[in-house]
N, C-alpha and C positions, 0 to 999 in steps of 0.2 A: 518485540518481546513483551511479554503480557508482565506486570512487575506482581511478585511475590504475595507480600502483603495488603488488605482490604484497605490500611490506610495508605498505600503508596496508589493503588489504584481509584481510590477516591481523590488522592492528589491529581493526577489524571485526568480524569471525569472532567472536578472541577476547574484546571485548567484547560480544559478543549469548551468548555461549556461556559468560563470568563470570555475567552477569543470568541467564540461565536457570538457570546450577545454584544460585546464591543464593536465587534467588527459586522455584523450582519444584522444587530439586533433581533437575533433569537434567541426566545424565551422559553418556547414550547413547541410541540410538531408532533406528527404523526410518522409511524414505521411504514417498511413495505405491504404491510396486511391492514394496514386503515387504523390499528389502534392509537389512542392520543394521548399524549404523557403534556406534564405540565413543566417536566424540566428532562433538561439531557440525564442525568442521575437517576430519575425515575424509568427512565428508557433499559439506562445499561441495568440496572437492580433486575428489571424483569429479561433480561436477558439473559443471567447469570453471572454477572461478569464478577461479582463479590463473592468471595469463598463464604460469605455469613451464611446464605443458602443451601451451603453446599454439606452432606456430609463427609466426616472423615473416611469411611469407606469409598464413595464414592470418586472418581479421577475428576481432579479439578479445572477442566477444561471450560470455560466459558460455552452455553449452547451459541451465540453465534457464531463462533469458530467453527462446531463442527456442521455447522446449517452450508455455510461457505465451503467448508470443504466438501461435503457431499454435494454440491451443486457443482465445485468446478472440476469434480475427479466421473463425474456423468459426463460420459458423449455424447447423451442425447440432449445435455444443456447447450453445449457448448462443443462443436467441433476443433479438432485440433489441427485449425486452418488459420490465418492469416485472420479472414474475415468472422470467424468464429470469435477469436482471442479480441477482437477489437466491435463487438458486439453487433456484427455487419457492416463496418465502417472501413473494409480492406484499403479499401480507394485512400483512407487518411494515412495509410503506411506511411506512406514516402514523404509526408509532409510532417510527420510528427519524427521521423528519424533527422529532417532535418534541423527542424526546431530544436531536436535535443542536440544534434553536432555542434549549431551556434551555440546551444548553453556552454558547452564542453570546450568549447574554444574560447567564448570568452571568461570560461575558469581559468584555463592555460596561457590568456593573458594575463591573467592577473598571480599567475606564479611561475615565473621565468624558466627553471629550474623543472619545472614538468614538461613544458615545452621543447625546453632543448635537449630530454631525455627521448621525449617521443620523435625529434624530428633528427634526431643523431644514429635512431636505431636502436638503442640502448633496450632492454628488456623491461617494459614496461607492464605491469599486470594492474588489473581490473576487474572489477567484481559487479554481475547484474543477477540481484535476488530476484525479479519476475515471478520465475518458475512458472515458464509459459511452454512458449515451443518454438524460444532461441529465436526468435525475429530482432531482437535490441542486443544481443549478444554476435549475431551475425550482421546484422545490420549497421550497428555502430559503436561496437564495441573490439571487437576483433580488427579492424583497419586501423584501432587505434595501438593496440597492444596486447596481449598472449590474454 
């Protein structure tokens, strides 16, 4: 969820742009098309991510959102196959469903009470925002619960 306000989204920024340079020390970098910003906030600014740019007639939609979405609603980016969805990497299917069962199990150790819901039968429901083409919903999400 994109937050409302220029300053909640500057809080944003600047928190995703504290972690990176703590944690990876990055200060600066280049986008997918080669240009170079001197901070993550000069990045999201030219992107549109702040309403200050925007006018009030205009729908305030960040342009990377709808860059992303015109790229993943094309078939010809991106087929809506297994191997498509996972950028040619089909083959990591079944290793990355499994890596996430371990997460999910050792969640359900560590809360009793979900555990003995799923393994009782009991009607357990789940939610996977993707919005791919149901591989993590079929895969490992439905043997767990509705």
């Amino acid at each position: 969820m994109i937050p409302e306000s220029d300053q909640d989204r500057l809080d944003l920024v600047h928190r995703i742009q504290n972690h990176l340079t703590k944690k990876f020390q990055v200060y600066s970098g280049k986008d997918s098309n080669g240009r170079e910003y001197d901070t993550i906030e000069e990045m999201w600014r030219s992107e549109g991510f702040f309403n200050d740019n925007v006018d009030d007639d205009e729908e305030k939609v960040p342009q990377w959102y709808n860059k992303s979405h015109s790229y993943w609603e094309t078939e010809e980016n991106v087929q809506a196959t297994i191997d498509g969805m996972l950028g040619g990497f089909a083959v990591l299917s079944d290793r990355d469903l499994a890596a996430s069962r371990k997460f999910i199990n050792e969640v359900m150790d560590r809360i009793p009470i979900l555990k003995e819901r799923i393994e009782s039968g009991d009607s357990t429901r789940s939610c996977e925002c993707g919005a791919g083409i149901g591989r993590l919903t079929k895969g490992l999400m439905l043997p767990v619960g509705e």
